[in-house]
C-alpha positions as CSV (number, residue, x, y, z in Angstrom):
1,X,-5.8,1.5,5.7
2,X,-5.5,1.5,9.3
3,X,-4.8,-1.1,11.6
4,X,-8.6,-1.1,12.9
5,X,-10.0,-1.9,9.4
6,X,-6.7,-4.0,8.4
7,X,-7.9,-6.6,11.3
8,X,-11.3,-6.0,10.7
9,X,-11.0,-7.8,7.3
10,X,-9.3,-10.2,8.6
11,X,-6.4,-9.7,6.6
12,X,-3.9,-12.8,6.4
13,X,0.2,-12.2,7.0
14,X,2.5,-14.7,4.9
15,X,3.0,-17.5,7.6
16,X,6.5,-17.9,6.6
17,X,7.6,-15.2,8.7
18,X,9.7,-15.8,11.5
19,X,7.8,-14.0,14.3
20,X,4.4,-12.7,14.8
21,X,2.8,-10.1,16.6
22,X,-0.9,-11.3,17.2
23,X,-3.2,-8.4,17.9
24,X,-7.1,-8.5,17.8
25,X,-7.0,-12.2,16.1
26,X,-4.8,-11.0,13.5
27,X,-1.0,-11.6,13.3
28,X,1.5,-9.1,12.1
29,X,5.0,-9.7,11.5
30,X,7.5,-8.6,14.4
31,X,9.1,-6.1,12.1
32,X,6.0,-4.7,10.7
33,X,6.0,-0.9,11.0
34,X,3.2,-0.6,13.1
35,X,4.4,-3.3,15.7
36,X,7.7,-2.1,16.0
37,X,9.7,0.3,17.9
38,X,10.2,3.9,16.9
39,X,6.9,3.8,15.1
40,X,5.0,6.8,13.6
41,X,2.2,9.1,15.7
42,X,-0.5,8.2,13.4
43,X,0.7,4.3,13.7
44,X,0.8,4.5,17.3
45,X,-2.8,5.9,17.8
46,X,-4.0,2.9,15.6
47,X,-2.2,0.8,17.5
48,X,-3.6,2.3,20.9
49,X,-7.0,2.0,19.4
50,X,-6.5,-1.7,18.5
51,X,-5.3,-2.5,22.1
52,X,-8.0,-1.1,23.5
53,X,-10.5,-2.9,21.4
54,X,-8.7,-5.9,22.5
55,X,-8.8,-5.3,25.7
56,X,-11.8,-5.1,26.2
57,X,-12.3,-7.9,23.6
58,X,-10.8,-10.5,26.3
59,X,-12.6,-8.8,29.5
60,X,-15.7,-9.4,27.6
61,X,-14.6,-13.1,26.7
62,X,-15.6,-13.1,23.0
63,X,-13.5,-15.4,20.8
64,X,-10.3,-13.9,19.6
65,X,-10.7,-14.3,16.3
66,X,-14.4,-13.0,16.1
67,X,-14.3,-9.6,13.9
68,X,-16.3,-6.7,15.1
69,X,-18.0,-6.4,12.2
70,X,-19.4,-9.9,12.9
71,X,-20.6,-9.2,16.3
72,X,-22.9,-6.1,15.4
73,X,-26.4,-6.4,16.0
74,X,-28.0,-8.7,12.7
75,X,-24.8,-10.7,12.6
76,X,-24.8,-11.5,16.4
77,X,-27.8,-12.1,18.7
78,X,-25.1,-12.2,21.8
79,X,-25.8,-9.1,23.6
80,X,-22.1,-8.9,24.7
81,X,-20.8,-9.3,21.5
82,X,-23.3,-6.4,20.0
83,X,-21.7,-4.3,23.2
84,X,-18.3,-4.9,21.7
85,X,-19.0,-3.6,18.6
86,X,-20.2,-0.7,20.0
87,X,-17.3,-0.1,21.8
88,X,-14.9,-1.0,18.7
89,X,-16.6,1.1,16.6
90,X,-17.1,4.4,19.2
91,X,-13.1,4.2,19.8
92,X,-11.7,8.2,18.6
93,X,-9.4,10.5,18.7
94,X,-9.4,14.1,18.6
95,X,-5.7,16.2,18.0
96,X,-4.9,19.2,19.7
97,X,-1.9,21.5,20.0
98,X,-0.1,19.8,22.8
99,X,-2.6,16.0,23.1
100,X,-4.3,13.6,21.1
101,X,-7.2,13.2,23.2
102,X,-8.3,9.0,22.9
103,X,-12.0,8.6,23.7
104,X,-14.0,6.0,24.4
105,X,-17.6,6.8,23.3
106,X,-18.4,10.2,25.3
107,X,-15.8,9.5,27.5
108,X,-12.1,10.3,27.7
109,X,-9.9,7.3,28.0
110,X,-6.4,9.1,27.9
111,X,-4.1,11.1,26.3
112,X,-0.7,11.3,23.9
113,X,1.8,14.2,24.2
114,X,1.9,15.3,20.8
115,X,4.9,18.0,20.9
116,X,8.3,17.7,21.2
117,X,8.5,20.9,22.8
118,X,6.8,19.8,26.7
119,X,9.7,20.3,29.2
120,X,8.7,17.3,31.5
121,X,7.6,14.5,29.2
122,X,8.8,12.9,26.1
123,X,6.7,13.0,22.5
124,X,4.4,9.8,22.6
125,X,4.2,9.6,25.7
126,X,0.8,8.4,27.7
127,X,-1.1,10.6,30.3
128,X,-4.6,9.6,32.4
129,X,-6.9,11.9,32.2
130,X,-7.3,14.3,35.0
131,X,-10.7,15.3,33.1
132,X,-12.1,15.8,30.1
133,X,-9.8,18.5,28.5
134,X,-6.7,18.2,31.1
135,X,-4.4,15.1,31.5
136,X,-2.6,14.0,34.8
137,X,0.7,15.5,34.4
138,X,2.6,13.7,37.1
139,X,4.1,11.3,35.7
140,X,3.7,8.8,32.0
141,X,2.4,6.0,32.1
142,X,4.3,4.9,28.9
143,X,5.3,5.7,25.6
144,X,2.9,4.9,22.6
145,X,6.2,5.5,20.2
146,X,9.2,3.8,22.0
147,X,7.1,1.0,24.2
148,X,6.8,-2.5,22.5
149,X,3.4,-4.0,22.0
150,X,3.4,-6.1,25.3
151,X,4.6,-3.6,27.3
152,X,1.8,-1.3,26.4
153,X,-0.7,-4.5,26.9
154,X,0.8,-5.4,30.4
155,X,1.9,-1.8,31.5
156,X,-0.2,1.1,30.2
157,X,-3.6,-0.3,28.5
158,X,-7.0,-0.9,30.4
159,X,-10.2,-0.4,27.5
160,X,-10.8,1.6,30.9
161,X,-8.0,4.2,30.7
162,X,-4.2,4.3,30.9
163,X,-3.4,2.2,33.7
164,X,-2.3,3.7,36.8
């Protein structure tokens, strides 16, 4: 199940834990496997995709804890809620040779190296896109495998694109 639909259920981590990682109203523990470093490709996309939700979750100031699935249109008469959902739901990927492309709807919100064979940047790592097949190769903008989950909140993710 990935992380999308996992939060979407609103699926309940044993309390006892120590530490949390809270991410789109849900909380995962701190040594979870998709909140942790050194995580796996597929992991990291989810957790991209999750981050961007949320992100534009708080820009659109809808309660934390409200589900997507709760602010579609027939559950929620809030207009910007029904726009969240549409964004949540529209959020994609598409894997190539060398990227996973990460779109937003129609649009292109960034891209993941996905080769370990790319002389100038490391396997994970986040690109903006210089359109909509090419990324910016000038430099990353962070690293979707090594990067901790507030690093890639403060440092790399906009529900715009890859931060600048």
């Amino acid at each position: 199940m990935s992380l999308v639909n996992w939060v979407a259920t609103n699926a309940k981590v044993n309390k006892s834990e120590p530490a949390a990682v809270r991410i789109l109203g849900g909380d995962l523990p701190a040594d979870h496997h998709l909140v942790k470093a050194g995580r796996e490709m597929y992991d990291a996309v989810d957790l991209i995709k999750c981050l961007i939700s949320e992100d534009y979750k708080t820009w659109s100031k809808i309660p934390e804890d409200k589900t997507a699935y709760e602010c579609q249109p027939g559950e929620s008469d809030v207009i910007a809620e029904n726009m969240y959902h549409k964004f949540a739901t529209t959020i994609s990927e598409k894997k190539g040779s060398k990227y996973i492309k990460i779109m937003t709807g129609s649009g292109v919100w960034g891209f993941i190296v996905n080769t370990k064979k790319d002389k100038k940047f490391k396997y994970g790592d986040l690109l903006k896109a210089a359109g909509y097949n090419a990324p910016a190769r000038n430099f990353a903008r962070g690293n979707v495998i090594d990067d901790t989950v507030e690093d890639l909140r403060v440092k790399s993710v906009r529900w715009t694109g890859v931060r600048y």
